[in-house]
MDAnalysis code that builds the backbone (N, CA, C; Angstrom):
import MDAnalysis as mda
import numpy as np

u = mda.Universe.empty(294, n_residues=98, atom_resindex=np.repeat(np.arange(98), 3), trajectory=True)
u.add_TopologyAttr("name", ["N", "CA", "C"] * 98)
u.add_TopologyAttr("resid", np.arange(1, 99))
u.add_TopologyAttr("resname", ["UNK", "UNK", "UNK", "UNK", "UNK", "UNK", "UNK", "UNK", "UNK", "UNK", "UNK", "UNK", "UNK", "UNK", "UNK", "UNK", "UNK", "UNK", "UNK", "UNK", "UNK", "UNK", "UNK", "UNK", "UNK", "UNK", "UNK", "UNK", "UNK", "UNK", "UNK", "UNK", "UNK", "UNK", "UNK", "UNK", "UNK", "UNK", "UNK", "UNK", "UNK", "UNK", "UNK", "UNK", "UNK", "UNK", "UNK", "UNK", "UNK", "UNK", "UNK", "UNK", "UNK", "UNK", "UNK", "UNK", "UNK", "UNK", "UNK", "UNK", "UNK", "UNK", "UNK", "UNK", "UNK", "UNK", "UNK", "UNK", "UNK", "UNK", "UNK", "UNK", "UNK", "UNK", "UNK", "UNK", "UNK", "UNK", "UNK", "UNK", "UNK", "UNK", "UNK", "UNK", "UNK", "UNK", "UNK", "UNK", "UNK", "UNK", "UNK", "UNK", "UNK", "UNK", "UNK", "UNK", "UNK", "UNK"])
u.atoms.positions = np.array([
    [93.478, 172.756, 150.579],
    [94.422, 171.698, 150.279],
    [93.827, 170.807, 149.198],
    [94.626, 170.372, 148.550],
    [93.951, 169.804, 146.750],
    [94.047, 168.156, 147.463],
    [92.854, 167.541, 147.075],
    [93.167, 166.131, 147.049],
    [94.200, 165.550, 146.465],
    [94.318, 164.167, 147.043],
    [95.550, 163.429, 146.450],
    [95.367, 163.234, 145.347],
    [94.104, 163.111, 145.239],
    [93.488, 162.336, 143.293],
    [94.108, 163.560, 142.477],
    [93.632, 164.476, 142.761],
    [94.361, 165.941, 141.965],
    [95.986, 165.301, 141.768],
    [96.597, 165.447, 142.511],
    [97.915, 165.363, 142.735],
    [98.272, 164.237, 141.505],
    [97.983, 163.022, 141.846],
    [98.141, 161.954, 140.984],
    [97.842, 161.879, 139.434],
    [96.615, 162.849, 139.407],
    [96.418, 162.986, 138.180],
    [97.365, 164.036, 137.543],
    [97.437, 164.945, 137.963],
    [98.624, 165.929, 137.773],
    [100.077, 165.431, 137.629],
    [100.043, 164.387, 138.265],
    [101.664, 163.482, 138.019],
    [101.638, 162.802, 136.667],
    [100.719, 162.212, 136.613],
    [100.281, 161.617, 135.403],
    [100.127, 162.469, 134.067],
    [99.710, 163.408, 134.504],
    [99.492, 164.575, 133.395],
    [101.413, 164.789, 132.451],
    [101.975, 164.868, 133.392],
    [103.446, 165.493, 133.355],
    [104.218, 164.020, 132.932],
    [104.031, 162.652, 133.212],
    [104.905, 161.831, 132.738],
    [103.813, 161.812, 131.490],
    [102.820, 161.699, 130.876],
    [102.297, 161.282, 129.735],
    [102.670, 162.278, 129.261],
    [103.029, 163.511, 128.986],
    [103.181, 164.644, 127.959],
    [104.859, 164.661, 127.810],
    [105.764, 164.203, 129.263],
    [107.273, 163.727, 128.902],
    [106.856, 162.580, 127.856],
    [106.605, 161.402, 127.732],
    [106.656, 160.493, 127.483],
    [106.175, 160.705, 125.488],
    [105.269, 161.475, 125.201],
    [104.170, 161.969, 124.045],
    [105.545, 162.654, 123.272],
    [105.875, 163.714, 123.888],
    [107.384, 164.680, 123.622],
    [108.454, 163.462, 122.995],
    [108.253, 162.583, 123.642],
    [109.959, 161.537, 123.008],
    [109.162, 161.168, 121.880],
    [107.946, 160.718, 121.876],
    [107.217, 160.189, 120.620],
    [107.614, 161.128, 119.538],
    [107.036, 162.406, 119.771],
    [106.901, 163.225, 118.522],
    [108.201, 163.915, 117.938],
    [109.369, 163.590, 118.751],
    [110.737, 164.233, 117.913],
    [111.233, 162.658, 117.718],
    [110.736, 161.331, 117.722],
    [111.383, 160.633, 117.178],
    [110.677, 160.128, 115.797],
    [109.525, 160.563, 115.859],
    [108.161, 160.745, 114.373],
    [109.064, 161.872, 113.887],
    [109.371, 162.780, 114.213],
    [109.795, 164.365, 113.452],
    [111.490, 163.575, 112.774],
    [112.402, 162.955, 113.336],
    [113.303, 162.742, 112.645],
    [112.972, 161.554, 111.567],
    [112.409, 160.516, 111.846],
    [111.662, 159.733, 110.950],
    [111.242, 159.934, 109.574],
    [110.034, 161.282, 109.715],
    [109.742, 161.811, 108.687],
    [110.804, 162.294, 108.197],
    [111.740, 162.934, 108.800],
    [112.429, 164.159, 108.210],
    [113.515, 162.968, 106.832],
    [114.063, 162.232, 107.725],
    [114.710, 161.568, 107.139],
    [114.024, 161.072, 105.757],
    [112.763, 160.513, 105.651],
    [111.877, 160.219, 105.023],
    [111.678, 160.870, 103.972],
    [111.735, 162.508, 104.295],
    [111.633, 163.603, 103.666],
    [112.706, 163.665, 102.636],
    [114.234, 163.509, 103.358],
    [115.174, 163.581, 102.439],
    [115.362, 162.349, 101.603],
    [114.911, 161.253, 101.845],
    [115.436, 160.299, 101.278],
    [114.801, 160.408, 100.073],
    [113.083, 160.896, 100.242],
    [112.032, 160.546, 98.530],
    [112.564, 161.909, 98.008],
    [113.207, 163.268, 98.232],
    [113.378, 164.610, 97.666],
    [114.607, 164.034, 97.116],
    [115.533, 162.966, 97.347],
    [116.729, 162.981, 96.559],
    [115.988, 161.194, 95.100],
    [115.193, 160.879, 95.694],
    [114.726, 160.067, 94.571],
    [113.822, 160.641, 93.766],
    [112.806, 161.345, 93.950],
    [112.216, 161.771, 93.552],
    [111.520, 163.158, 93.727],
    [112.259, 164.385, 93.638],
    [112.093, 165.477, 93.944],
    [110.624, 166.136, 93.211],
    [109.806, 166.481, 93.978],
    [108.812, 166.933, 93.804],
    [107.575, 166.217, 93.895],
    [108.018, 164.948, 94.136],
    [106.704, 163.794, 94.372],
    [105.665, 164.097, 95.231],
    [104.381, 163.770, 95.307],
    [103.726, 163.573, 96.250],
    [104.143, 162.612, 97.215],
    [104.996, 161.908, 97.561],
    [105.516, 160.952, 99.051],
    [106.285, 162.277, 99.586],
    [106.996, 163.052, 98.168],
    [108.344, 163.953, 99.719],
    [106.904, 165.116, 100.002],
    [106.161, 165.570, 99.554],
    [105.303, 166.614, 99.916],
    [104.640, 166.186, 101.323],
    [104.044, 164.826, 101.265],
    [103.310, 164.089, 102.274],
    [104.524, 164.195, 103.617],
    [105.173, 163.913, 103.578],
    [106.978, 163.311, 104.119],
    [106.638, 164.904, 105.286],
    [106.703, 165.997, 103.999],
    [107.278, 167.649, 104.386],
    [106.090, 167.860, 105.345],
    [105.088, 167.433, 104.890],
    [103.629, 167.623, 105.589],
    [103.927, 167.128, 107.230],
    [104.401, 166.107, 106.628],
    [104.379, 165.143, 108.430],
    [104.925, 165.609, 109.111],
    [106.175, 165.871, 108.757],
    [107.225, 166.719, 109.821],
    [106.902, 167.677, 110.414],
    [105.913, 168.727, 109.647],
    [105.234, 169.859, 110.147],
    [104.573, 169.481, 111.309],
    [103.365, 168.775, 110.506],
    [102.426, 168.368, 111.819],
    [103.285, 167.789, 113.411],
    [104.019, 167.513, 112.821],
    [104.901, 166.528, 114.403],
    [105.853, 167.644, 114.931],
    [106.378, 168.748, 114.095],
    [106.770, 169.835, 114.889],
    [105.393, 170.741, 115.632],
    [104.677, 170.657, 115.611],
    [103.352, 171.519, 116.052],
    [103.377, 170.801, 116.789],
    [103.311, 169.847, 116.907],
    [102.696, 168.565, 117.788],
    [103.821, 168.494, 119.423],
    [105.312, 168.596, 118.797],
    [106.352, 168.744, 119.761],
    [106.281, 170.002, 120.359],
    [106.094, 170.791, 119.955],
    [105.530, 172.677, 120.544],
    [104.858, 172.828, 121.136],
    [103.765, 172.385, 121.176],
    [102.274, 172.090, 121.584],
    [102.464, 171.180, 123.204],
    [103.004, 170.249, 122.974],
    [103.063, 169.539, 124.174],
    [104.525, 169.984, 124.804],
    [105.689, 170.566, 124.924],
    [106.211, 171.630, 125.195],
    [105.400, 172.230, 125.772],
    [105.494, 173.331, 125.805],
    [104.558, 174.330, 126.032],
    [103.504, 173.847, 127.137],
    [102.694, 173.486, 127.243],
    [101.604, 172.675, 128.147],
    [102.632, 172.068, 129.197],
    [103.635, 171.700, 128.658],
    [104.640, 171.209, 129.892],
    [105.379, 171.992, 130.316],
    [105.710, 172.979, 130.070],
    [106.036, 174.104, 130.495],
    [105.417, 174.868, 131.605],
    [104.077, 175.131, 131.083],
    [102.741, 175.658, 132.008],
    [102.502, 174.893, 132.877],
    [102.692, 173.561, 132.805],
    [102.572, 172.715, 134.321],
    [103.542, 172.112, 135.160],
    [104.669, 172.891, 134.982],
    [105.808, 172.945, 135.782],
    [105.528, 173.589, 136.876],
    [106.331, 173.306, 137.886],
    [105.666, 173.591, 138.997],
    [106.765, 174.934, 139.017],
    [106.862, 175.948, 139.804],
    [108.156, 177.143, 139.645],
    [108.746, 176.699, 141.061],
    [110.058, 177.324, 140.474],
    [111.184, 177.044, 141.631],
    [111.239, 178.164, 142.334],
    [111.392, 177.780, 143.324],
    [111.245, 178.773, 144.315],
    [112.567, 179.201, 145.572],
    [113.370, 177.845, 145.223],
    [114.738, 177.888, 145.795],
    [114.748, 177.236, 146.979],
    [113.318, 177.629, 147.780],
    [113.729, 176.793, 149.323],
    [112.835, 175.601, 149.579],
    [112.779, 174.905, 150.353],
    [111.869, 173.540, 150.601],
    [110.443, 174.345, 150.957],
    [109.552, 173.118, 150.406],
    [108.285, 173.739, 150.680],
    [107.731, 172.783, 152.212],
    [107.631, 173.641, 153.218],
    [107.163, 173.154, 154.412],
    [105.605, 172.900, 155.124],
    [104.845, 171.869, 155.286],
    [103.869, 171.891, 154.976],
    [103.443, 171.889, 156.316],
    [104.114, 171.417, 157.218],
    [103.217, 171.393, 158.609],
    [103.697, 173.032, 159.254],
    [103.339, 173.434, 160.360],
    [103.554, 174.914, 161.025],
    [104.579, 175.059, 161.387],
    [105.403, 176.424, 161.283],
    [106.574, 176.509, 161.511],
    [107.051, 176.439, 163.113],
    [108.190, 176.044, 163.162],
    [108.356, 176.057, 165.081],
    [108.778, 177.268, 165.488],
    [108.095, 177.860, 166.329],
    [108.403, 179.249, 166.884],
    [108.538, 178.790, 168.623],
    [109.870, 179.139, 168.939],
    [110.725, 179.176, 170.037],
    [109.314, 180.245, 171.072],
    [109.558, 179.200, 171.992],
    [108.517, 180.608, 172.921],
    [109.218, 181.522, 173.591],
    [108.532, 182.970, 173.876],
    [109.083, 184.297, 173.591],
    [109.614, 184.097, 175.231],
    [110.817, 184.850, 175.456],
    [111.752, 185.004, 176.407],
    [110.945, 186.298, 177.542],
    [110.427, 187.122, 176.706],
    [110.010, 188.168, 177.098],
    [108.313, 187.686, 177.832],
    [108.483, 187.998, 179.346],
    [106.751, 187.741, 179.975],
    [106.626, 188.856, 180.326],
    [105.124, 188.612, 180.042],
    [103.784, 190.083, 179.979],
    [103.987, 190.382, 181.627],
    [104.460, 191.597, 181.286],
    [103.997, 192.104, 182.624],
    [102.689, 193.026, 183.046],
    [102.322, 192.516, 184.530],
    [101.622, 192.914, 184.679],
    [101.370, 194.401, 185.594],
    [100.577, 195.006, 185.461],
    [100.356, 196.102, 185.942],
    [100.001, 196.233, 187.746],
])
């Protein structure tokens, strides 16, 4: 049985990488926008190259933590997970003896 500290940290693990994920697709539209705005002022500049750069990195970045959140999903399994012993009805049938 995993300690609670496990557990907690593992909770923690999963809201900081939700939380990282909203960061990096709201950096990815940012740039992107960024991207289009200096390619229609100035097409070929070093700002839209930098701009194109960023977006990259922040799509890797959104994949990356994806993914890892993916892998620490827990799988569904469909039924409740029961942790104490199951109740078994005692048997109708007595041992006979010889």
């Amino acid at each position: 049985m995993a300690p609670k500290t496990e557990r907690i940290q593992f909770l923690r693990a999963v809201r900081q990488l939700r939380r990282i994920r909203s960061f990096y697709a709201a950096a990815i539209l940012l740039w992107t926008g960024s991207a289009l705005w200096t390619s229609w002022q100035a097409p070929g500049s070093r700002q839209m190259w930098v701009s194109v750069l960023l977006v990259a990195v922040f799509t890797v970045l959104l994949v990356t933590a994806s993914l890892s959140l993916r892998r620490l999903a827990a799988p569904a399994t469909g039924r409740p997970v029961h942790h104490a012993a199951p109740y078994k009805l005692p048997s109708t049938r007595r041992p006979t003896h010889a």
